[in-house]
C-alpha positions in Angstrom: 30.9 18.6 21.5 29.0 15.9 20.1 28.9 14.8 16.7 25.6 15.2 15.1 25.5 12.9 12.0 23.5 13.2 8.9 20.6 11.3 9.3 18.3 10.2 6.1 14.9 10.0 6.4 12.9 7.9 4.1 9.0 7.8 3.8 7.7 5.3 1.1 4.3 6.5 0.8 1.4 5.7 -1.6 -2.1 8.0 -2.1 -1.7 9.4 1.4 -2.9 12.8 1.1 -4.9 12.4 4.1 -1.7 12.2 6.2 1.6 12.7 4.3 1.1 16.5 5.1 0.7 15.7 9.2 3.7 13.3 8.5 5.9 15.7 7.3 4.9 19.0 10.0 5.9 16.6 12.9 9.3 16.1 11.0 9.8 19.6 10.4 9.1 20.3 14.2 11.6 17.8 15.3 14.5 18.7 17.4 17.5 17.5 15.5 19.2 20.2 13.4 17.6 20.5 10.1 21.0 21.3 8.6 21.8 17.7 9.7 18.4 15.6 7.9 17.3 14.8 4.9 14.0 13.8 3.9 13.4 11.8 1.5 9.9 10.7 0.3 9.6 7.9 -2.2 6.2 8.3 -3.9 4.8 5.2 -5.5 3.2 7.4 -8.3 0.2 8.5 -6.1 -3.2 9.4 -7.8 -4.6 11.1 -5.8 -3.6 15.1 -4.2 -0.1 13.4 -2.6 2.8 14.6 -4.6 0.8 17.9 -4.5 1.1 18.4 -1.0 5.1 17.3 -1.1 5.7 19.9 -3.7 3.7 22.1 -1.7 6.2 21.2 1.5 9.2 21.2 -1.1 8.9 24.8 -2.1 9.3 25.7 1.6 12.3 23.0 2.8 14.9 22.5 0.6 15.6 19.1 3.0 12.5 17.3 1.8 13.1 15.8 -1.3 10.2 13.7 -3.6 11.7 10.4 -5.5 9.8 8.5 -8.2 8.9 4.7 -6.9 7.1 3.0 -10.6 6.7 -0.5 -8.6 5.0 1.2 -5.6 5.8 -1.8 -3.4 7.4 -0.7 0.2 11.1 -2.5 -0.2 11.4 -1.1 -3.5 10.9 2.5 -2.2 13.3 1.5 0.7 16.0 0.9 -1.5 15.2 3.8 -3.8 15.9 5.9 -0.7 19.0 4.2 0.3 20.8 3.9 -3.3 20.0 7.7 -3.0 20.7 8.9 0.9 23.7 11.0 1.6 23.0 10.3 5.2 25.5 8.0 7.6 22.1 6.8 9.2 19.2 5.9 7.7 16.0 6.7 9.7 12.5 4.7 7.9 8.9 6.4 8.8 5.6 5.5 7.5 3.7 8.6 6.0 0.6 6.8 8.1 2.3 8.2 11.2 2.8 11.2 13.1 6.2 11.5 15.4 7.0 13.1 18.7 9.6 15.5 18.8 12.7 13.9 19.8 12.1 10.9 17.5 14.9 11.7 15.4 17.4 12.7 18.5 16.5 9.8 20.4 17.1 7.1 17.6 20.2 8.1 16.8 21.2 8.7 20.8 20.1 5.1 21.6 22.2 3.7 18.1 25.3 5.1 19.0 24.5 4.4 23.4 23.5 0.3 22.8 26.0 0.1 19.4 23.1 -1.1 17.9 22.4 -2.2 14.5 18.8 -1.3 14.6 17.0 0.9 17.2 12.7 1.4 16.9 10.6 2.5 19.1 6.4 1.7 20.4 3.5 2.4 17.9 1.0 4.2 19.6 -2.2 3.1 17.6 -4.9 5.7 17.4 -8.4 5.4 15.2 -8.8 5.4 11.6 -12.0 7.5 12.0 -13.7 9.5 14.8 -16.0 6.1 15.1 -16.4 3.7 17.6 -15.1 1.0 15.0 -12.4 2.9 14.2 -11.6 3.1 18.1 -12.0 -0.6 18.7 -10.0 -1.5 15.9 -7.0 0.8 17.7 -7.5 -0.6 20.6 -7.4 -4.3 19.6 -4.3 -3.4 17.7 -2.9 -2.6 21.6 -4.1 -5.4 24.0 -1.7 -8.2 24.4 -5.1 -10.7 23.1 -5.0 -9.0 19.6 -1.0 -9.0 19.3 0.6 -11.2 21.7 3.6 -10.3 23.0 4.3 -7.8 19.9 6.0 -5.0 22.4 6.6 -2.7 19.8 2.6 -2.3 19.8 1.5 -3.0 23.4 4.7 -1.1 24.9 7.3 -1.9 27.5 9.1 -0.3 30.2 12.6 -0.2 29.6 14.6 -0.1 26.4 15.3 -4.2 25.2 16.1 -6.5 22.9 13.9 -7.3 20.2 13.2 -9.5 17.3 10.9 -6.7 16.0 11.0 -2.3 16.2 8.3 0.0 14.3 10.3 1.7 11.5 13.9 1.5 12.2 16.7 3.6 12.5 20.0 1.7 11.1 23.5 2.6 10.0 23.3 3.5 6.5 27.2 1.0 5.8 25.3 -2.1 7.6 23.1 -2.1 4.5 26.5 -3.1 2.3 27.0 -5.7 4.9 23.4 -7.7 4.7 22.0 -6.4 1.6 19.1 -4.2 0.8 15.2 -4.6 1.4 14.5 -8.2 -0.2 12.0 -6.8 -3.4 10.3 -10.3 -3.5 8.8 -9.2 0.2 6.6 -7.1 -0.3 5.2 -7.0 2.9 7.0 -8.5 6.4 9.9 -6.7 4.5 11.0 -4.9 7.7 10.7 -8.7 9.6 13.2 -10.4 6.7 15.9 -7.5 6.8 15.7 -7.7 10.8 15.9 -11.4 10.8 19.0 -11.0 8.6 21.0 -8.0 11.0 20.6 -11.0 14.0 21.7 -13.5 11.5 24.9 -11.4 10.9 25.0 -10.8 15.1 23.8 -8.0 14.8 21.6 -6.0 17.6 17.7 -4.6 17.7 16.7 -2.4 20.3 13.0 -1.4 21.3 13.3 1.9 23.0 9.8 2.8 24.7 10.3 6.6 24.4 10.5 6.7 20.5 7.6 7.5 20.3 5.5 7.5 17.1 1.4 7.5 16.4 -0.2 5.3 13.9 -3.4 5.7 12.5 -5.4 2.1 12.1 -7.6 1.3 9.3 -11.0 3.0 10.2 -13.3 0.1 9.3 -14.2 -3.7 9.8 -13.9 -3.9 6.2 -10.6 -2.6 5.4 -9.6 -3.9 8.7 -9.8 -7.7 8.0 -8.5 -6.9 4.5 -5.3 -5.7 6.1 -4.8 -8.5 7.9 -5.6 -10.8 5.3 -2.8 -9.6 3.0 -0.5 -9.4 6.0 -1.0 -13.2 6.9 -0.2 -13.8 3.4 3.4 -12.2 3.8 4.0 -14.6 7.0 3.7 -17.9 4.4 4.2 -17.2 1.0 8.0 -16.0 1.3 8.3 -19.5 1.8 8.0 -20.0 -1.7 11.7 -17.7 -1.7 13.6 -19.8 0.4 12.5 -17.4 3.1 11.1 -17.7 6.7 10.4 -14.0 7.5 8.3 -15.1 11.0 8.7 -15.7 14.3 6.1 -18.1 16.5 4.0 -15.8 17.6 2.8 -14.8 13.6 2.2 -18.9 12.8 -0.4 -18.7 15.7 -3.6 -17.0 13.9 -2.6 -19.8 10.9 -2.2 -22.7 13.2 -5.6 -21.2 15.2 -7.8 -20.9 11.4 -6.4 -24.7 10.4 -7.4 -26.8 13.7 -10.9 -25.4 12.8 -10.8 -25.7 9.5 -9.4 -29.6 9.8 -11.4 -30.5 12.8 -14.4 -28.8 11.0 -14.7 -31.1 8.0 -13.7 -33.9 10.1 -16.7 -33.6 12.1 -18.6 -34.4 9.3 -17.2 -37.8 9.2 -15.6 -38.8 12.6 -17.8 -37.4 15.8 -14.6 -37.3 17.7 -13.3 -34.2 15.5 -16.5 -32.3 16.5 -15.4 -32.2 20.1 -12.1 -30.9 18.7 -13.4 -28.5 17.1 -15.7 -27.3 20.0 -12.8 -27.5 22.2 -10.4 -25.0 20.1 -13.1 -22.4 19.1 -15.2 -22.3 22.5 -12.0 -21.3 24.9 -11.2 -18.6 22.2 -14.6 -17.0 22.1 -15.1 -16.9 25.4 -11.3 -15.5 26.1 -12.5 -12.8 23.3 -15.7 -12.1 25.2 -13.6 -11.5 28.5 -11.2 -9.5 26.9 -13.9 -7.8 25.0 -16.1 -6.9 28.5 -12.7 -6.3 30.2 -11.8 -3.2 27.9 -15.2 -1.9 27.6 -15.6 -1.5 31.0 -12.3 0.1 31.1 -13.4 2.5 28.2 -16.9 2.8 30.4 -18.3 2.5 26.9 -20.3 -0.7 26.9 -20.6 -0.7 23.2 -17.1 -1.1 22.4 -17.5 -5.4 23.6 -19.4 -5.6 20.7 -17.2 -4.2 18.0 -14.4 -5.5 20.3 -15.4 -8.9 20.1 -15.4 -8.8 16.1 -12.5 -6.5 15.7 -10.1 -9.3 17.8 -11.9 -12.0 15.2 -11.0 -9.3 11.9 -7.3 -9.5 13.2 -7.0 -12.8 14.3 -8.9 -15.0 11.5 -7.9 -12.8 8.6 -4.3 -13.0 9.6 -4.7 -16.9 9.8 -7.3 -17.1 6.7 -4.4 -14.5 5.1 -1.4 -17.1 5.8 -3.3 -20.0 4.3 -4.0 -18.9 1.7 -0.2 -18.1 1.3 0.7 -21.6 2.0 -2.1 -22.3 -1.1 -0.4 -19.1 -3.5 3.3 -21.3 -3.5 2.0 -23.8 -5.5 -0.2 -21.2 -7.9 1.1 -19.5 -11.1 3.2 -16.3 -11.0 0.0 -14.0 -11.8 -1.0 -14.6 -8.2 1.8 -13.2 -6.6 0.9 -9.5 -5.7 -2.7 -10.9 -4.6 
C-alpha cells in the first residue's frame, strides 16, 4: 500500500473575504485523506470579514488552522507556515484561487514519480468581475502575446521542466538545504527560491493536470497597477545581490526603455524618431492582430478594444514597473515597499 505523507498546506492571504471561503471549500473537497493535511492559513492581519470566515471554517475542521502574519508580505507568511508545518511536504496555494480535486493527490504523485524538488501545475485565469474588462484582462493573462512563453499560464501538453510552476509543492527538508522564502522579496519570491532549488541541482516540474483557477484583477485600473508593482520585483532585487528573472521578464523593461530613449532622442537627432517609429509601430499593430484574432475567436467584437489596452496594461506597466525599480536602488530605504 502506498504511503500517504502528511502534506502542509499553506495559504498566505491578505483581506480576501471575497474568496478565502471558495479557497478553502475546494480544499475541503479534495481527494487526499483529510487525516493526512493540514491547512494552514497565514493571515496578514486582514481588515476586512477574512479571519471571520476562517474561524467560521475552523469551528467545523480541526485541519485548518489561522496563523498571525504582522508584516503581511507573502515570503514572510511562507515561512510562518513552514517554521510551523508538521507536514513532510509542503503544498503553497493562493487564497485568490480555487483547486480541482486531485490537486493535492496529483502534486504529491508527480513529487515522488519525477523525484522532484518542486512540482506546480497551469493557472487557469478566469475574470475578476462578470465584465467584459474583467474577461479581457483573463484572457490576455493566457495568450502567448501577453506572457510569452510563461507555460504555467498559457498551458502545455505534457508534464516538463520548468524554470517557473504556479504555487509549488516541495519537500518540506529541501527548505533546510536552500533556505527559506528570501523576506527582502517581497514579490518574484516564488522566482528567487526556484532559481535557488536549480542552483542546488535541483528539479521543477510543470504538470498540466494540476489544475488550479485564478481569478485576475477585474479592472484596467487595478490591472496596470498589478503589473506595475510586479515589474518592480524583476529589478529592484538587484539592489540585494539578487537576479530573481529570467529573459523573458527583462522584455516589457527593455520594450518601455527603447521608447523612452529613442523618444527624447527624437527631439534632438531625427534619426532616433525612426527608431522610435520602428519599435512602437510593429508592436501596435502585433497587438491589433492579436487583439482582432481573439475577438473573433470570442465572436465578441468588443473584446479588440479592451484587448488591445489590456495587452498595453500588462506589457507597459510591467516595463514602466521595472524601471522604476532600476530608479528605487539608488533611492532611500522609505521607498522600498513602494
Amino acid at each position: 500500500m502506498e504511503k500517504k505523507y502528511l502534506v502542509s498546506i499553506i495559504i498566505p492571504c491578505y483581506n480576501e473575504e471575497k474568496y478565502i471561503g471558495r479557497c478553502l471549500d475546494s480544499i475541503i473537497k479534495q481527494d487526499y485523506p483529510k487525516e493526512k493535511i493540514e491547512v494552514l492559513v497565514v493571515d496578514g492581519m486582514s481588515k476586512d470579514k477574512t479571519r471571520e470566515i476562517i474561524a467560521g471554517y475552523i469551528k467545523k475542521y480541526s485541519y485548518i488552522k489561522l496563523l498571525d502574519n504582522p508584516k503581511r508580505f507573502i515570503p514572510c507568511a511562507m515561512n510562518i507556515g513552514i517554521k510551523k508545518a508538521k507536514g513532510d511536504i509542503i503544498i503553497r496555494m493562493d487564497a485568490h484561487t480555487l483547486y480541482i480535486k486531485s490537486f493535492i493527490s496529483r502534486s504529491v504523485a508527480y513529487l515522488l514519480k519525477y523525484k522532484a524538488d518542486n512540482v506546480g501545475g497551469i493557472w487557469i485565469t478566469k475574470p475578476g468581475a462578470d465584465t467584459l474588462v474583467a474577461r479581457a484582462i483573463a484572457l490576455s493573462l493566457s495568450h502567448p502575446f501577453g506572457v510569452g512563453n510563461s507555460y504555467f499560464r498559457i498551458g502545455t501538453k505534457k508534464p516538463r521542466l520548468a524554470d517557473a510552476v504556479a504555487f509549488g509543492c516541495y519537500w518540506k527538508r529541501m527548505f533546510k538545504k536552500i533556505g527559506l522564502f528570501n523576506e527582502k522579496m517581497l514579490r518574484s519570491e516564488d522566482i528567487e527560491l526556484n532559481m535557488r532549488i536549480k542552483k542546488t541541482g535541483g528539479k521543477i516540474y510543470l504538470i498540466p493536470t494540476i489544475m488550479g483557477y485564478y481569478y485576475a484583477k477585474p479592472t484596467l485600473k487595478s490591472f496596470l497597477k498589478h503589473n506595475f508593482i510586479n515589474g518592480i520585483w524583476v529589478t529592484y532585487p538587484l539592489k540585494f545581490g539578487k537576479k530573481p528573472f529570467h529573459l523573458r521578464h527583462a522584455i516589457p523593461l527593455l520594450f518601455v526603455l527603447s521608447l523612452i530613449i529613442s523618444g527624447i532622442l527624437s527631439v534632438f537627432f531625427q534619426v532616433f524618431l525612426w527608431i522610435f517609429l520602428f519599435i512602437a509601430i510593429p508592436y501596435f499593430l502585433f497587438n491589433i492582430y492579436f487583439s482582432i484574432k481573439i475577438a473573433k475567436r470570442e465572436k465578441k467584437i468588443g473584446y479588440f478594444f479592451v484587448l488591445s489596452m489590456s495587452f498595453m496594461c500588462l506589457h507597459i506597466g510591467y516595463g514602466f514597473g521595472s524601471f522604476w525599480g532600476l530608479i528605487k536602488i539608488f533611492l532611500p530605504n522609505k521607498y522600498k515597499n513602494n
